[in-house]
C-alpha positions as CSV (number, residue, x, y, z in Angstrom):
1,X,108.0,150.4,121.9
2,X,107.1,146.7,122.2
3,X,107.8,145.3,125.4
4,X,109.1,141.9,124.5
5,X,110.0,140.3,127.9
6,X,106.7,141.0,128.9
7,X,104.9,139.6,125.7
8,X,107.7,137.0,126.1
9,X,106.7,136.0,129.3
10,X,102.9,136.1,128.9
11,X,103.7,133.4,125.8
12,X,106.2,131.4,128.6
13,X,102.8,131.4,131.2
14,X,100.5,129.5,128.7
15,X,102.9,126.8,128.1
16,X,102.6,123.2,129.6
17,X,106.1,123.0,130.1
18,X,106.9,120.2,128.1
19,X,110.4,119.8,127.9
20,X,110.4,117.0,124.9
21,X,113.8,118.1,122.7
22,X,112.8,117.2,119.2
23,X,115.9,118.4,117.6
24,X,117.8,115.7,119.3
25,X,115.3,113.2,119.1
26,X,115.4,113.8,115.7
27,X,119.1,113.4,115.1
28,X,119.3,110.8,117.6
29,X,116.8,108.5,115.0
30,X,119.0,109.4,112.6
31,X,121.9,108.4,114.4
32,X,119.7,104.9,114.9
33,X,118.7,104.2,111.5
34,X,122.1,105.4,109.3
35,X,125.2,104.2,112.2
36,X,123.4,101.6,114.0
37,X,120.4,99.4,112.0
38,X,122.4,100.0,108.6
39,X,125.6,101.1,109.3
40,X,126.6,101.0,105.0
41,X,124.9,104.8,105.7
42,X,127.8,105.6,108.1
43,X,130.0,108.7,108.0
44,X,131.1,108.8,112.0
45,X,130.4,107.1,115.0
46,X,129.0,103.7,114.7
47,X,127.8,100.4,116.4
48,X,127.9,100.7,120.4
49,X,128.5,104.7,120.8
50,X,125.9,105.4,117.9
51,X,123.4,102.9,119.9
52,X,124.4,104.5,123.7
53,X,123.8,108.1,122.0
54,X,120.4,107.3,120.9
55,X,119.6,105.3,124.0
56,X,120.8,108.2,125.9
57,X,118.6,110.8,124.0
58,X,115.7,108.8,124.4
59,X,115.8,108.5,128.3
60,X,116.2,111.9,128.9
61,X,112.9,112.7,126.6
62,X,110.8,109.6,128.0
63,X,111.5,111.1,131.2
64,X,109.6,113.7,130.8
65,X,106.8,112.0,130.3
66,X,107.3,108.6,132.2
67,X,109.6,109.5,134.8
68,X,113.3,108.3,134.8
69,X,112.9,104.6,136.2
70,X,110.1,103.6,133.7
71,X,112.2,105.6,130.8
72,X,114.7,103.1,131.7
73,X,112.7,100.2,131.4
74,X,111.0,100.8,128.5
75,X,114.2,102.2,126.5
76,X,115.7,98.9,127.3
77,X,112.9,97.0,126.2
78,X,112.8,98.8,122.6
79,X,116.7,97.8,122.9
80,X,116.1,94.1,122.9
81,X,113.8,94.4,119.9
82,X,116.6,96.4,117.3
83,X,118.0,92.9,116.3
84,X,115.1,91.7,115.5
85,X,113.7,94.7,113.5
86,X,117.0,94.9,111.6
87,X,116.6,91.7,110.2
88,X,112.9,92.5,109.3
89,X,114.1,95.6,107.4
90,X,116.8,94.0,105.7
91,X,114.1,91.7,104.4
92,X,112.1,94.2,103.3
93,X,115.1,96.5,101.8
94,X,115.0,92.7,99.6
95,X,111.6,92.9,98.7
96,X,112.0,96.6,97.6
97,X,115.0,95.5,95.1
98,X,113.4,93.1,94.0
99,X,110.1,94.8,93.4
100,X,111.7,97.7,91.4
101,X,113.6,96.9,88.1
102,X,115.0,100.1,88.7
103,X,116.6,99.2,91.8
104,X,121.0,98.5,91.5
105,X,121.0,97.0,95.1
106,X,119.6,96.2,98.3
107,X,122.1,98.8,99.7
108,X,120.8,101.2,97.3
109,X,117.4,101.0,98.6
110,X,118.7,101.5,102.1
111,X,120.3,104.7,101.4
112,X,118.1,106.0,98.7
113,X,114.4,104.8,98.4
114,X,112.0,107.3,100.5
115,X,109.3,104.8,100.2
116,X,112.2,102.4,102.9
117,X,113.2,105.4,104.9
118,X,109.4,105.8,106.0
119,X,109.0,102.0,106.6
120,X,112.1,102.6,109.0
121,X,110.8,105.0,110.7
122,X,107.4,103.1,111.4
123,X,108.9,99.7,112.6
124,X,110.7,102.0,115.1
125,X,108.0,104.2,115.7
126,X,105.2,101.5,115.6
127,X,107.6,99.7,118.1
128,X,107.4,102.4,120.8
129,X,103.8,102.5,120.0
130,X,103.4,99.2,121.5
131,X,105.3,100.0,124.5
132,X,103.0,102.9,125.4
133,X,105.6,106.0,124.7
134,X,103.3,109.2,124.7
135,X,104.0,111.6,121.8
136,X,107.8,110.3,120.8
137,X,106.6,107.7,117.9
138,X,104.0,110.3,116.9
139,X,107.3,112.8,116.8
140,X,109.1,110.2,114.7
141,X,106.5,109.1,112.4
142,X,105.9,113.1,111.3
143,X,109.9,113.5,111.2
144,X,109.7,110.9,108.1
145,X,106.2,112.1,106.4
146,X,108.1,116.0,106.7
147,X,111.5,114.2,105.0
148,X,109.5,112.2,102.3
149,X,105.8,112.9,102.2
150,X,104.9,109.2,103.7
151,X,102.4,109.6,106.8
152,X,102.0,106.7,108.7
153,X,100.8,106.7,111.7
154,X,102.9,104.6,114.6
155,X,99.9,102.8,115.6
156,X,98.8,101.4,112.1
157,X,100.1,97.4,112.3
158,X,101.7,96.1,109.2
159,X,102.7,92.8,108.2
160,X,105.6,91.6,106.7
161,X,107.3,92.0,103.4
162,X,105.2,95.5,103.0
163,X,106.2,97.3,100.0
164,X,106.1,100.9,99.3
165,X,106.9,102.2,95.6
166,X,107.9,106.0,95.2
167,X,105.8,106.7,98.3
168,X,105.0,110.6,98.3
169,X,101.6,111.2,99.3
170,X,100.5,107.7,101.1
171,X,98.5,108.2,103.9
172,X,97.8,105.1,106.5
173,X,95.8,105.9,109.5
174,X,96.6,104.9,112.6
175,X,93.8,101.9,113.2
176,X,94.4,100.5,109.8
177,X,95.9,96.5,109.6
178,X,97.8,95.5,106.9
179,X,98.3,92.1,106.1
180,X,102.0,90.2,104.2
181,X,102.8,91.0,101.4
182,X,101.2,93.7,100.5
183,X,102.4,96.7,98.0
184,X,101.3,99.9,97.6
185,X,101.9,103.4,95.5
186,X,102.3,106.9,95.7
187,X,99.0,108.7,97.0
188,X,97.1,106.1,98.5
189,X,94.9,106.9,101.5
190,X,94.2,104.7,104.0
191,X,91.5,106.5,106.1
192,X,88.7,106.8,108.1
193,X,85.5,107.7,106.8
194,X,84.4,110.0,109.8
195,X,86.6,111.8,111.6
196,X,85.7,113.2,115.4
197,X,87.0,112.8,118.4
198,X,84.1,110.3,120.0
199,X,85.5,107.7,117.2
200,X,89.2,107.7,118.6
201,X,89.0,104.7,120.4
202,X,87.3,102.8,117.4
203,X,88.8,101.1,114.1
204,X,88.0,103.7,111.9
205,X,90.8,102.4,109.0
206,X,90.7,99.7,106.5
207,X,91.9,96.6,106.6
208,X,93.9,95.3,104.1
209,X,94.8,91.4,103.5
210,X,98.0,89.5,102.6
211,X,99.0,89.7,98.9
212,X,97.6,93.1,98.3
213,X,98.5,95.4,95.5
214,X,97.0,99.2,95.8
215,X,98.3,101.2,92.7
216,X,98.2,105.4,92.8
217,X,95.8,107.7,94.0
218,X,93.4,105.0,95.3
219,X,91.6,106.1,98.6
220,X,90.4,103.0,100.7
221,X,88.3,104.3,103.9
222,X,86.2,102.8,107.3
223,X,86.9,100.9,109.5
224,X,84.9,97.9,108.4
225,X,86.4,97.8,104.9
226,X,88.3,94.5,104.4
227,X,90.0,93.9,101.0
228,X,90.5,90.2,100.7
229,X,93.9,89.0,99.7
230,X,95.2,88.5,96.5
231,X,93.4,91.4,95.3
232,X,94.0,94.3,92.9
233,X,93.0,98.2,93.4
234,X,93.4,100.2,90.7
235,X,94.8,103.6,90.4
236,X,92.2,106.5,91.5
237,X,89.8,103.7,92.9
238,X,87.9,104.8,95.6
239,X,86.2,102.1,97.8
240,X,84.1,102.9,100.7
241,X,83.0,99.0,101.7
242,X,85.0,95.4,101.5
243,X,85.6,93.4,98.1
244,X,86.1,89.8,98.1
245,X,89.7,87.2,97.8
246,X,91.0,87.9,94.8
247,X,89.2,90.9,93.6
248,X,89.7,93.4,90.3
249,X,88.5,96.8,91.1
250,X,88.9,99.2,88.4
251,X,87.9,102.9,88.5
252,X,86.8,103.7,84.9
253,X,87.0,107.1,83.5
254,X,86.8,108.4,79.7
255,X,89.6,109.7,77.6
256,X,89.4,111.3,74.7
257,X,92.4,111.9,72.1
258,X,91.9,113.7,68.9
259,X,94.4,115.4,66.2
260,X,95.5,118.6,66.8
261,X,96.0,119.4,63.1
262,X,91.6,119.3,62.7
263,X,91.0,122.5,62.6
264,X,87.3,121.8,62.5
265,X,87.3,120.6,66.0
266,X,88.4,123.5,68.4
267,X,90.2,123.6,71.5
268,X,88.4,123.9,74.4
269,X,89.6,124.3,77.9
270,X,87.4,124.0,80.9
271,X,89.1,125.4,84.2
């Protein structure tokens, strides 16, 4: 018979020991985003025990990794920034309404729109970023692509007003720079044209100008690839260098439609 305590503690032996909770990390951003930042998603605690309950949760994990004095520091830091970032997403939850005719309300965006939910997630996530937190925005910002299919990495910086419609399948790499007003649609890739490890400290990811509007499936890659503003990617574009202000990029592709009731024109099907 299987000896499980001993395969068990073989298992135990190889780990680092890394005692990062992410179940409660996880439900502790929860707690953040629907009783504290936007508190119409509220069904419980809310305002200052929501806020102490993630504060608390996020201490005890940054102490792992930071020790319990600078866990302290940098918690309250992030703190001081949450008023700041909830008027930024309440901006944005406008700019979503008002993007989408099929929007009822800015409140329905809040609660309902994964494209918002993932923005969330990166202003918090991008915000830890920037106060040097090891692996905890990383945690968050794959907490939100495993809920709605929107990767973006904590690192990537994004500009105001930044618009995300339907959202499943966008993928922004983490040195990627996105300017105002930009909007962008389900399965875009913002990536890097090489990917090995020599290359991690390097922009590898686009860059991508105010007034931008990047429309499904196109894949924008490299880290020297600047679309200038106020210009227009179509859908399945895929761009490997920089187009000029105010650009049209278009991917061309044939279509052919014919009658089904020609019988002297046979179905084919290529697989």
């Amino acid at each position: 018979m299987t000896d499980i305590s001993e395969i068990a503690g073989r298992l135990i032996s190889k780990s680092k020991g890394l005692e990062i909770d992410k179940k409660k990390l996880y439900d502790a951003l929860d707690t953040l985003v629907d009783h504290v930042l936007f508190p119409i998603c509220a069904n419980g605690i809310t305002g200052e025990r929501a806020l102490y309950k993630f504060y608390s949760v996020l201490v005890e994990n940054m102490s792992v990794l930071l020790g319990l004095e600078k866990a302290k520091k940098v918690a309250d830091a992030f703190l001081e920034k949450l008023p700041w970032m909830q008027e930024q997403l309440y901006d944005e939850a406008t700019v979503f309404s008002r993007n989408d005719p099929a929007a009822g309300s800015v409140e329905e965006v809040i609660i309902a729109y994964p494209g918002f939910f993932a923005l969330t997630v990166y202003r918090i996530s991008h915000e830890l970023y920037e106060l040097e937190v090891p692996i905890i925005p990383r945690l968050f910002s794959e907490y939100a692509h495993s809920k709605v299919g929107v990767d973006i990495n904590p690192g990537a910086k994004i500009g105001n007003s930044f618009y995300i419609d339907h959202g499943t399948g966008i993928v922004i790499g983490e040195s990627t720079i996105i300017g105002d007003n930009v909007k962008i649609y389900q399965g875009v890739t913002l990536g890097a044209l090489f990917v090995t490890k020599d290359l991690s400290n390097k922009k590898r990811h686009p860059t991508i100008e105010d007034n931008v509007v990047i429309y499904a499936g196109a894949t924008i890659l490299g880290g020297t690839t600047v679309i200038g503003h106020d210009s227009v990617i179509g859908g399945n574009a895929w761009l490997t260098h920089s187009v000029a202000p105010y650009s049209l990029v278009q991917q061309t592709s044939e279509i052919r439609i014919r009658s089904m009731l020609d019988k002297n024109d046979p179905i084919e099907f290529y697989i």
